[in-house]
C-alpha positions as CSV (number, residue, x, y, z in Angstrom):
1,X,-36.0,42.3,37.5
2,X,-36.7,41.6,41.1
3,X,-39.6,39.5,40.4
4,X,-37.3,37.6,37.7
5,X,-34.7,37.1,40.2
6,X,-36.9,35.7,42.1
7,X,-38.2,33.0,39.8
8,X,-34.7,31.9,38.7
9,X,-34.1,31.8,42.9
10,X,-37.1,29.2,43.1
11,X,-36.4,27.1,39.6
12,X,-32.7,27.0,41.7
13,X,-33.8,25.8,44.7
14,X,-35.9,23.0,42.7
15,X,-32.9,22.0,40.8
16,X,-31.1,22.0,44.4
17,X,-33.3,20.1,46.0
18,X,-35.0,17.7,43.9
19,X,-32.2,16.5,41.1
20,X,-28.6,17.2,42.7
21,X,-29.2,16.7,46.5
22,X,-30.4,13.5,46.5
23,X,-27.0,12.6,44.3
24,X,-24.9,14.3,47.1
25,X,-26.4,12.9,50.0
26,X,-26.6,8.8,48.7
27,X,-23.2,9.0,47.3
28,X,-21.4,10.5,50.0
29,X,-18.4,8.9,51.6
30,X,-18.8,6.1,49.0
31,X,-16.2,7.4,46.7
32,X,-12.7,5.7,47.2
33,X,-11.3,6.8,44.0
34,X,-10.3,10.4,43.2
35,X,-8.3,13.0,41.8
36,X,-5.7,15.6,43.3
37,X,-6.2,17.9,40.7
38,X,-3.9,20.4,41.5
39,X,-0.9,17.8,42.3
40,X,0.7,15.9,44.7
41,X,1.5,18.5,47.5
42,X,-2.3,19.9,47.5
43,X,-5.8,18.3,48.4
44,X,-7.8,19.5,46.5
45,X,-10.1,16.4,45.5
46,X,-12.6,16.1,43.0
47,X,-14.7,12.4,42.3
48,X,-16.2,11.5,39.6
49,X,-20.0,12.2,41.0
50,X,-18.1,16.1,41.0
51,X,-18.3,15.9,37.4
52,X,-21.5,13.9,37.1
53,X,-23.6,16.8,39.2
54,X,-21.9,19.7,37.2
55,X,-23.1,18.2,33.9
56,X,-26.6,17.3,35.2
57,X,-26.7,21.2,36.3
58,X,-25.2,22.4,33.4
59,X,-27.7,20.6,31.0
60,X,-30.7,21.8,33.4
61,X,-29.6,25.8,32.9
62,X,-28.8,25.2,29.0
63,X,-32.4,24.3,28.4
64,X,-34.1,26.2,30.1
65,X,-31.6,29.5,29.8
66,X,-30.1,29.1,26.6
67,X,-28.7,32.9,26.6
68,X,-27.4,32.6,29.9
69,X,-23.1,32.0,30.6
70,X,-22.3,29.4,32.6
71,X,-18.8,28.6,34.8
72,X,-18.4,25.7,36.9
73,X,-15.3,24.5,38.9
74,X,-15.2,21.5,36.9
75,X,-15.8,23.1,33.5
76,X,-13.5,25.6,34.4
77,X,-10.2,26.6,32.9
78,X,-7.3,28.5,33.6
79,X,-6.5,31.6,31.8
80,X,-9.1,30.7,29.5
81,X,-12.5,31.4,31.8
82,X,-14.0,34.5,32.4
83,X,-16.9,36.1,34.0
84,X,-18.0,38.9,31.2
85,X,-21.0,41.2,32.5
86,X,-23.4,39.0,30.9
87,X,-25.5,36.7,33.1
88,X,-23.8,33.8,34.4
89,X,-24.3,31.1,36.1
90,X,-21.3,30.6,38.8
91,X,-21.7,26.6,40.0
92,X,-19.7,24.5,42.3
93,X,-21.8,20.8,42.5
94,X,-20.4,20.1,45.3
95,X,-18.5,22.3,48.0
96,X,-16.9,20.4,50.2
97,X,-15.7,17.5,48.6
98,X,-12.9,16.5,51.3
99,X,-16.2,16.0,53.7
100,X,-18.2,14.4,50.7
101,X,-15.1,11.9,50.4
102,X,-15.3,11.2,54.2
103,X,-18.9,11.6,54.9
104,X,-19.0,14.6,56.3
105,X,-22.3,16.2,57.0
106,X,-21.4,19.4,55.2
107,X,-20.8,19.1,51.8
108,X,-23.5,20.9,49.7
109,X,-24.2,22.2,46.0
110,X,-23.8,25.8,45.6
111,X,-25.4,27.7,42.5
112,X,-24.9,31.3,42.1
113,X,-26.0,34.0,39.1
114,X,-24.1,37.1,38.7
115,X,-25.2,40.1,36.7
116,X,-22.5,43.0,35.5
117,X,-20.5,40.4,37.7
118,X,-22.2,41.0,40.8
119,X,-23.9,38.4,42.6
120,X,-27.6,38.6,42.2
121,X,-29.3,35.0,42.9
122,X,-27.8,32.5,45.5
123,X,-28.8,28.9,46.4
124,X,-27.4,26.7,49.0
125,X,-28.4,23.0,49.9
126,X,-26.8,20.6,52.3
127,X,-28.6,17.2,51.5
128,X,-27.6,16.0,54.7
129,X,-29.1,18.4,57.2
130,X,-31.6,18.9,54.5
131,X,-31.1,22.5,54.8
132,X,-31.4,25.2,52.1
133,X,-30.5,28.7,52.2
134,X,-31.5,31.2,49.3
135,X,-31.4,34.7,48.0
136,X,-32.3,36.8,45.4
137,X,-30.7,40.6,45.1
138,X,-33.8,42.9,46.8
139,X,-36.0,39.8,48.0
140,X,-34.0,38.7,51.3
141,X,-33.1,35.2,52.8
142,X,-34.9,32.0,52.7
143,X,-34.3,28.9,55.0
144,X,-36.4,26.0,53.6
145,X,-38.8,28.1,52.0
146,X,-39.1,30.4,54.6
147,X,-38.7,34.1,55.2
148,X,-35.4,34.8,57.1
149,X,-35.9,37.4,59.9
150,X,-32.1,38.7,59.8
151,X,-32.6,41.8,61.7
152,X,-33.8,40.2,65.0
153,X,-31.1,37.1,64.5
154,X,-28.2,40.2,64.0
155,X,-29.8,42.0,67.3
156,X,-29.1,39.1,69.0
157,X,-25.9,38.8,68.4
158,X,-25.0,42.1,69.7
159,X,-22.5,44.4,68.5
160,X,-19.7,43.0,65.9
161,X,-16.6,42.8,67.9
162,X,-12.9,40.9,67.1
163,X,-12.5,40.0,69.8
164,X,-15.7,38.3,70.8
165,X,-16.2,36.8,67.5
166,X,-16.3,33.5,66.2
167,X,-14.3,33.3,62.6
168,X,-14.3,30.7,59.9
169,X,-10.7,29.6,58.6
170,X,-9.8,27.3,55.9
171,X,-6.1,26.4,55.7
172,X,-7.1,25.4,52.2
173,X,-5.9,22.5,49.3
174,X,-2.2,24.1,49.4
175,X,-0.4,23.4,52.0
176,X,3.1,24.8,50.9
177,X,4.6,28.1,50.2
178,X,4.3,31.7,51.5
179,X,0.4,31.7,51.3
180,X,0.2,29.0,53.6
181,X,2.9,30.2,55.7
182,X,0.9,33.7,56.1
183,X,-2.2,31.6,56.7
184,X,-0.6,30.1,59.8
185,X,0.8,33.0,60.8
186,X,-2.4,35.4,60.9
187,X,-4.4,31.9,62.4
188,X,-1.7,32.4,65.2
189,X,-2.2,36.8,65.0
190,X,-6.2,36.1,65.6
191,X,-5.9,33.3,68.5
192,X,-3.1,34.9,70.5
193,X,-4.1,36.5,74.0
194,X,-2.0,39.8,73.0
195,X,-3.3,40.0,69.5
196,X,-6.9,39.4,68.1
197,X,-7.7,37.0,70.6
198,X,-11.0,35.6,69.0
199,X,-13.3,33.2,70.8
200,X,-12.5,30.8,68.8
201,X,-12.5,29.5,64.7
202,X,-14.3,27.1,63.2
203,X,-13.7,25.0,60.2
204,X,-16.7,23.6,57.6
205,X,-14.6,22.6,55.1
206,X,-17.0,24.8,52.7
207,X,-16.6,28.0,51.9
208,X,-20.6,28.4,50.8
209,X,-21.6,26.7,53.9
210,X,-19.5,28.8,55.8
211,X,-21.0,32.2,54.3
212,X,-24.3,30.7,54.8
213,X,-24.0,30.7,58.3
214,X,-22.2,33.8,58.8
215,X,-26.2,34.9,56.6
216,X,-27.8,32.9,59.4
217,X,-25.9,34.3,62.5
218,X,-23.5,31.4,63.5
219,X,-20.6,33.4,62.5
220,X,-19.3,36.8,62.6
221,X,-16.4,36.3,59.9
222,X,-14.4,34.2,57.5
223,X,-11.3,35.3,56.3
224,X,-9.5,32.5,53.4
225,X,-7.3,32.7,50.3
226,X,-7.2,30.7,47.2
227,X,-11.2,30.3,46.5
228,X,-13.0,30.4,43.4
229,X,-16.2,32.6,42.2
230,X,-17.9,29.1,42.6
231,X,-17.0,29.1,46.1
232,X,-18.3,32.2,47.2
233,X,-20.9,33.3,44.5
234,X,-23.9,32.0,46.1
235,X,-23.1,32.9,49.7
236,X,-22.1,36.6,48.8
237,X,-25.7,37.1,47.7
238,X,-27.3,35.6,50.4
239,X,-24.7,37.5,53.2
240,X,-25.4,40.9,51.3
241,X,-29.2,40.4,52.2
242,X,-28.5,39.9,55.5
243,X,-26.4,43.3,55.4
244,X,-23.3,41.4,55.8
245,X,-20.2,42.6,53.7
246,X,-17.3,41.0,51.5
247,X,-14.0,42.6,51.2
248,X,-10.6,40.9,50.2
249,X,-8.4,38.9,52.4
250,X,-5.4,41.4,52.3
251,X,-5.0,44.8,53.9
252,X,-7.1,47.9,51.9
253,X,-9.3,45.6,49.8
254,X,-11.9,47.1,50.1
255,X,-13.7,46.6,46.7
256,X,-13.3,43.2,44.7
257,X,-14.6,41.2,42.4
258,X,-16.0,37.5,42.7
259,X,-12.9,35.9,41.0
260,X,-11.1,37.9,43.6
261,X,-9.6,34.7,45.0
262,X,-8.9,36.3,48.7
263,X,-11.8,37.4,50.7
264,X,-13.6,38.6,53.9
265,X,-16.7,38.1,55.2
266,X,-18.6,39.5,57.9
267,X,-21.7,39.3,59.6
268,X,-24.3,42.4,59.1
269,X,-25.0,44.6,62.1
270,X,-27.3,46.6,63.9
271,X,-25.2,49.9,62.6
272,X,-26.7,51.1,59.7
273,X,-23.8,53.3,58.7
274,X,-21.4,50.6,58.3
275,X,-19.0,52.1,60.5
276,X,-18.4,49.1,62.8
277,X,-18.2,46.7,59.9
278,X,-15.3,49.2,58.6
279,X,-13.9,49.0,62.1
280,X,-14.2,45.2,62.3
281,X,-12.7,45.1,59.1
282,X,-9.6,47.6,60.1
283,X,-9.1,45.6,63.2
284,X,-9.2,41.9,61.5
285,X,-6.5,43.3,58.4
286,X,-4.3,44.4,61.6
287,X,-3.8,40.6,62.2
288,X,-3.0,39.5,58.8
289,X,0.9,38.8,58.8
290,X,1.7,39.3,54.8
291,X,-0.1,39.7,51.8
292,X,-2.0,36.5,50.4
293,X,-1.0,35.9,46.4
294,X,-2.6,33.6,43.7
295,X,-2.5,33.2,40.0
């Protein structure tokens, strides 16, 4: 299976690279019409080279893995998807599309496979930095075809620590309600002087870029709400090779799912017991004001 894994990594990367990139990276910022698809009070855009890309993927993976499942954010439906323990491809064509709108340099294609739900292949590709991270569960990290060296990157970092971290948020499309409110709030929680008192956050505006970097060592965390398995697929793989770990968003997640829609990441360490992940993790929850809710 490893070796397997490995071959549906590489045809990945070749679809990445070759077919959808090229799409991504000539048509970006060139798109002035677009949809809110989740309504007037949200920003969550999607263009019509979205679409375009997801159905030149989706055709791709048909042929060449008939028995395969296949979920895609633009393909996707509400309360009628599902991720069954079959293998499935988990697609987002493009993550990032508010940077794709605006020419952004970090919007990217994101192609995941899960098996028994759990992610087992990942394949990132930014066009624009011409950068591509991949994974495959039990064969590590790739940058561009080469061999990631995790271990010395994470020894470099030094030990995980709140408060001298560097952590991805995402206020996210919604910008309304009590999620949004408890976003704010535990934003404030992780910045403030008497709280978490981070080095700073930092904002992609993709959640696979962003776990992608936490993989390479830019990052120690990300905490956001209201993602998709699309979003995230890809980039748990690749973190998990690293040693790095993803738990929910809210307090005592410790186990989830990929459709989980509230996570944490974090950066591997030099602990191989885990223990200062757990205690990362502990500390990070203590600054979450509420309990982040989507259906």
């Amino acid at each position: 299976m490893t070796v397997e894994l490995l071959e549906i990594e590489n045809y990945l990367c070749a679809l990445a690279t070759k077919k959808v990139g090229p799409i991504i990276k000539t048509k970006s910022g060139t798109q002035r019409d677009y949809e809110l698809k989740t309504g007037s009070r949200k920003v969550d855009i999607v263009t019509e080279i979205d679409k375009q890309v997801e159905k030149l993927i989706w055709e791709s993976l048909k042929k060449d893995f008939p028995t395969y499942k296949f979920v895609g954010e633009e393909s996707y439906v509400k309360g009628v998807t599902r991720i069954s323990d079959d293998p499935t491809f988990i697609v987002d064509p493009i993550d990032g599309t508010t940077n794709f709108v605006h020419d952004f340099p970090f919007s990217c294609t994101s192609m995941g496979l899960t098996i028994n739900k759990v992610p087992v292949v990942g394949v990132i590709y930014n066009p624009h930095l011409d950068l591509l991270v991949s994974a495959s569960k039990g064969n590590g990290v790739r940058i561009n075809g080469s061999e990631f060296d995790h271990k010395s990157k994470i020894a470099d970092m030094g030990p995980l620590t709140l408060s001298k971290s560097v952590v991805a948020l995402q206020p996210g499309s919604a910008r309304e309600g009590d999620n949004f409110k408890i976003k704010m709030k535990t934003y404030e929680n992780l910045l403030s002087a008497d709280r978490g008192f981070v080095h700073g956050f930092r904002n992609l505006g993709s959640s696979a870029m962003t776990l992608a970097y936490i993989a390479m060592g830019y990052l120690d965390s990300y905490w956001d709400g209201g993602c998709y398995s699309w979003d995230v697929t890809a980039g748990w793989c690749i973190l998990k090779e690293t040693g790095g770990r993803i738990v929910g968003a809210n307090k005592g997640e410790w186990h989830i799912e990929v459709d989980n829609r509230t996570y944490l990441a974090v950066r591997g360490s030099t602990d191989s017991t885990g223990e200062d992940q757990k205690r990362y993790i502990e500390e990070f929850w203590s600054n979450v004001e509420g309990e982040l809710s989507y259906t």
